[in-house]
C-alpha positions as CSV (number, residue, x, y, z in Angstrom):
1,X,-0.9,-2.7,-0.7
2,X,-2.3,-5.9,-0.9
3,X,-3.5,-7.6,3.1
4,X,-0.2,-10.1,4.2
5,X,-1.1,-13.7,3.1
6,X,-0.4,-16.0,6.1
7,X,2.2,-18.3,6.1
8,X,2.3,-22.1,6.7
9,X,5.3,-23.3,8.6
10,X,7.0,-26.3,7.9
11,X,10.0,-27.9,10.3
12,X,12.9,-28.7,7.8
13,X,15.5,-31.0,9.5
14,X,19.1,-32.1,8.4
15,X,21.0,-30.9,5.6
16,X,18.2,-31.9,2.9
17,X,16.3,-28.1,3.4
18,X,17.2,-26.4,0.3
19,X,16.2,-29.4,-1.9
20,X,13.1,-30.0,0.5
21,X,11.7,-26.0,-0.2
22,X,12.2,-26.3,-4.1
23,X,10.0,-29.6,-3.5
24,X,7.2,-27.0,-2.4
25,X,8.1,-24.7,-5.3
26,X,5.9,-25.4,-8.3
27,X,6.4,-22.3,-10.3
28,X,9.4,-20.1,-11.4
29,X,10.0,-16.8,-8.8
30,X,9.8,-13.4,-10.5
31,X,12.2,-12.7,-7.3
32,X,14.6,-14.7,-6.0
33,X,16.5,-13.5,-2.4
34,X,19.8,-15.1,-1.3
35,X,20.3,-14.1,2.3
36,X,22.5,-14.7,5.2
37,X,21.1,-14.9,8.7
38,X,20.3,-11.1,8.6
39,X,17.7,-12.0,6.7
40,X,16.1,-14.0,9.9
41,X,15.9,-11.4,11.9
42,X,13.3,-8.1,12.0
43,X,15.2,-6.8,9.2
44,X,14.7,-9.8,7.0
45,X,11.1,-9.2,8.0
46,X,10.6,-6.0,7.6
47,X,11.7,-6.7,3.6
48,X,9.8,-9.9,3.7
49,X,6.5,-8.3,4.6
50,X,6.7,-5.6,1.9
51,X,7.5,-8.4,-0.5
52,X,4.5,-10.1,0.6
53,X,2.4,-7.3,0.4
54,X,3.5,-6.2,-3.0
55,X,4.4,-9.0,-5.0
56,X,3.1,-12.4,-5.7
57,X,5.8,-14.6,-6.9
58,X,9.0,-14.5,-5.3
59,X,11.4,-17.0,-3.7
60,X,13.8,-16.5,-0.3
61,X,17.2,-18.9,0.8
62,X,18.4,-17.3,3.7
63,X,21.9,-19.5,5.4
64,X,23.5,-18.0,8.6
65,X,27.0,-17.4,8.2
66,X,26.5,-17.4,4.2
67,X,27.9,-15.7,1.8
68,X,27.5,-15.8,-1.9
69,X,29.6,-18.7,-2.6
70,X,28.0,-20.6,-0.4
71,X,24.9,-20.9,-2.7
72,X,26.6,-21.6,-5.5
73,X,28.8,-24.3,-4.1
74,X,25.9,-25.9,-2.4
75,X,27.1,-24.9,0.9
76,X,25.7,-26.0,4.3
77,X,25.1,-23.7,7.7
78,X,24.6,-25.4,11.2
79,X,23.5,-21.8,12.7
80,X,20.5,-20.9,11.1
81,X,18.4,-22.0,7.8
82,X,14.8,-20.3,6.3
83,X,13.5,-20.6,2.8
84,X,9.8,-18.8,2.1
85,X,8.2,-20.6,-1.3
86,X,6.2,-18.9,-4.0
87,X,3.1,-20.9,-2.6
88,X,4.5,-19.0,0.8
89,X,5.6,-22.2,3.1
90,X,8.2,-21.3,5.5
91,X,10.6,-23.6,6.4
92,X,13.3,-23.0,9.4
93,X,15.8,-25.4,10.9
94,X,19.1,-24.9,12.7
95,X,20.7,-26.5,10.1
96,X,20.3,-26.6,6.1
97,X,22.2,-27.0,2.7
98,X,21.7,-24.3,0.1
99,X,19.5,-25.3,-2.7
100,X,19.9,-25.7,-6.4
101,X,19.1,-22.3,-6.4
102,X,22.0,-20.8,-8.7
103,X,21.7,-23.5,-11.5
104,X,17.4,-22.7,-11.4
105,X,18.2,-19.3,-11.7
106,X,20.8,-19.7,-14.6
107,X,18.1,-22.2,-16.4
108,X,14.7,-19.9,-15.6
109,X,16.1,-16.7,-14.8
110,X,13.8,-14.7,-12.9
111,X,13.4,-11.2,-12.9
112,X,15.1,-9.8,-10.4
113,X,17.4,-11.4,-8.4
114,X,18.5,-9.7,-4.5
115,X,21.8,-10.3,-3.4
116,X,21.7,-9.8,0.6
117,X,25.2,-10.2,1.7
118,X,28.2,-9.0,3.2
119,X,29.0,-9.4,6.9
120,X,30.5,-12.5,6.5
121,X,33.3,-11.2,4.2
122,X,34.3,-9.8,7.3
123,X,36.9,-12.4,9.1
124,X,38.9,-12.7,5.7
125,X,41.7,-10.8,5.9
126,X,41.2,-9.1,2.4
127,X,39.1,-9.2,-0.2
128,X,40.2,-12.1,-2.4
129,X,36.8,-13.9,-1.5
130,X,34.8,-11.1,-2.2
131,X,36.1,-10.1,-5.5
132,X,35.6,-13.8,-5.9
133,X,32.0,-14.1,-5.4
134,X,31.2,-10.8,-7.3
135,X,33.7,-12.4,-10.2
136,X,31.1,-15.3,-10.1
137,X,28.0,-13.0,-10.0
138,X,28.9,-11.2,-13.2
139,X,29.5,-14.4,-15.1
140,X,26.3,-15.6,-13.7
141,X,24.3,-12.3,-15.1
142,X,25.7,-11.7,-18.1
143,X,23.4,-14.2,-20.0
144,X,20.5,-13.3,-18.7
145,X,18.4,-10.4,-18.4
146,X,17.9,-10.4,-15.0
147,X,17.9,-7.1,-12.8
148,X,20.2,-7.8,-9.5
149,X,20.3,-5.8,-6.7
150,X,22.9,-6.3,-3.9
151,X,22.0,-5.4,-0.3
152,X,24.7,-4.4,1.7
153,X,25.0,-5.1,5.6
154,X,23.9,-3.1,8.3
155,X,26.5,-1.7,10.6
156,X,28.4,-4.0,12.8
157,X,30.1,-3.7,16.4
158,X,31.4,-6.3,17.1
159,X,33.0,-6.1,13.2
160,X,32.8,-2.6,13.1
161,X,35.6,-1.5,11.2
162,X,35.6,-4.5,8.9
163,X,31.8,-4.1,7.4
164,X,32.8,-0.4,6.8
165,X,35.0,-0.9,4.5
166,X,32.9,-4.1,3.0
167,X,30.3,-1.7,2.7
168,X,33.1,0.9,1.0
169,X,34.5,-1.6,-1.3
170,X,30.9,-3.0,-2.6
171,X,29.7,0.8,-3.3
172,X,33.1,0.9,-5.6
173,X,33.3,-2.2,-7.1
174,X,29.1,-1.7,-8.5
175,X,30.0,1.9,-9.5
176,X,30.8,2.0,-13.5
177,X,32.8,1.3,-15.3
178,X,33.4,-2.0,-13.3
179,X,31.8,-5.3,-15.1
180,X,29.0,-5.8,-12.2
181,X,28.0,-2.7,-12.3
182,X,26.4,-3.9,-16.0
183,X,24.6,-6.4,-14.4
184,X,24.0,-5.2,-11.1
185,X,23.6,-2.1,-8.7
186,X,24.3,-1.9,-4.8
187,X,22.3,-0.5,-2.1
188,X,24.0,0.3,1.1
189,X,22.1,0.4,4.1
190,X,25.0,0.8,6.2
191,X,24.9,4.4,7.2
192,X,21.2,4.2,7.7
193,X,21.4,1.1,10.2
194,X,23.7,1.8,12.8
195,X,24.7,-0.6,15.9
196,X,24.1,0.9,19.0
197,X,27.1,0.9,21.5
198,X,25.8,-2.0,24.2
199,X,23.1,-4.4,23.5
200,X,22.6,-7.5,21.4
201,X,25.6,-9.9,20.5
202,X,27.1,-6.8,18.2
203,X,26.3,-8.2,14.9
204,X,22.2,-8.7,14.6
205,X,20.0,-5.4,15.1
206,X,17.2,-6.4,17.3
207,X,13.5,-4.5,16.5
208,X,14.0,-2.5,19.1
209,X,17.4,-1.2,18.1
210,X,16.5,-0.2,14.4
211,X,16.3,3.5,13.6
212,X,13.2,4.8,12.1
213,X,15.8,5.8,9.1
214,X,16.8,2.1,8.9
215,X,13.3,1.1,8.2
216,X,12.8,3.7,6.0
217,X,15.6,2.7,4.0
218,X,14.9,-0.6,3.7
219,X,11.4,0.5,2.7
220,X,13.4,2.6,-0.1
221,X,15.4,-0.6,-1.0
222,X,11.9,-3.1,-1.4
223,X,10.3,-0.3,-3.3
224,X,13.4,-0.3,-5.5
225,X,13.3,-3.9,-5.8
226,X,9.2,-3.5,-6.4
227,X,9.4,-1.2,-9.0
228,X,11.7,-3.3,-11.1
229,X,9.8,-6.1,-10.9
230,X,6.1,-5.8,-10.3
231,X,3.8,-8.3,-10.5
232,X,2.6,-9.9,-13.4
């Protein structure tokens, strides 16, 4: 694999992020990654460095407390913002509003596109906004030619029972002969990432709390991700 590229970090401040990263964006992703603050933590890096190492073009919007139709309603988080640009600038605030990201993709589809989402389904009480956002995702795909790949979330304590049966419905809902699963395929890392009992704020694995299996499979999933859409 190819030696990580450093990055170059820029402060992004206000609500204006997502439109300030595409300003740093001057060609189309192969690979675009919607995220939600997961994605800002080790095991956001873990994925980010095999990207980095592996491919050469790819794109990552990552909005604590997001979940998918937050990027395609422009949405805003005030708990945690990153973006990492093809020419690999880094931007991180506290706060940030989701970029054009879903029209770019319709009008240049890249591709792959990941799909890392799921925890924050958990405080609805069913899953009306999920069916929703997957609703959304399949009208989104079906024009293009795109190969999409949704990561599921890691276990949870503090939403323990909750992200289980996300994690449950999400394997369902991409199996066939639903409409996503056309489009798109799921890849659950639940099982593999467990939250320990005491530790942390019971929703974001720290390093030291990920299993050598949880790395592994998140290895397995940027491979996946690798093989489908290798550099060009």
């Amino acid at each position: 694999m190819a030696k990580l590229l450093s990055l170059l970090t820029c402060v992004a401040l206000g609500f204006q992020s997502g439109s300030l990263a595409f300003e740093h964006t001057k060609v189309n992703p192969d690979l675009v990654v919607l995220g939600d603050s997961h994605f800002q933590g080790p095991l956001g890096r873990i994925l980010t460095d095999q990207f980095l190492s592996d491919l050469n073009n790819f794109y990552i919007e990552s909005l604590c407390g997001s979940v998918f139709s937050t990027f395609v309603n422009l949405g805003s988080t005030k708990c945690g913002y990153y973006t990492l640009t093809p020419d690999r600038t880094e931007m991180r605030s506290q706060t940030g509003q989701a970029s054009d990201i879903i029209q770019r993709v319709t009008e240049t589809p890249p591709r792959c596109l990941v799909v890392a989402l799921g925890t924050n389904y958990a405080p609805f009480p069913t899953h009306q906004p999920l069916d929703q956002d997957i609703d959304a995702l399949t009208r989104i795909a079906k024009p293009l030619r795109t190969k999409i790949f949704w990561l599921g979330p890691p276990d949870s304590r503090r939403f323990k029972k909750e992200v289980s049966l996300i994690d449950k419905y999400l394997r369902g809902k991409f199996q066939t002969p639903t409409k996503i699963a056309q489009f798109a395929r799921y890849f659950s890392i639940h099982s593999e990432c467990p939250y320990p009992e005491t530790g942390g704020d019971g929703v974001h694995l720290k390093e030291p709390m990920m299993s050598m299996e949880c790395i592994n499979r998140l290895n397995d999933f940027a491979a996946t991700v690798f093989a489908n859409c290798p550099p060009v």
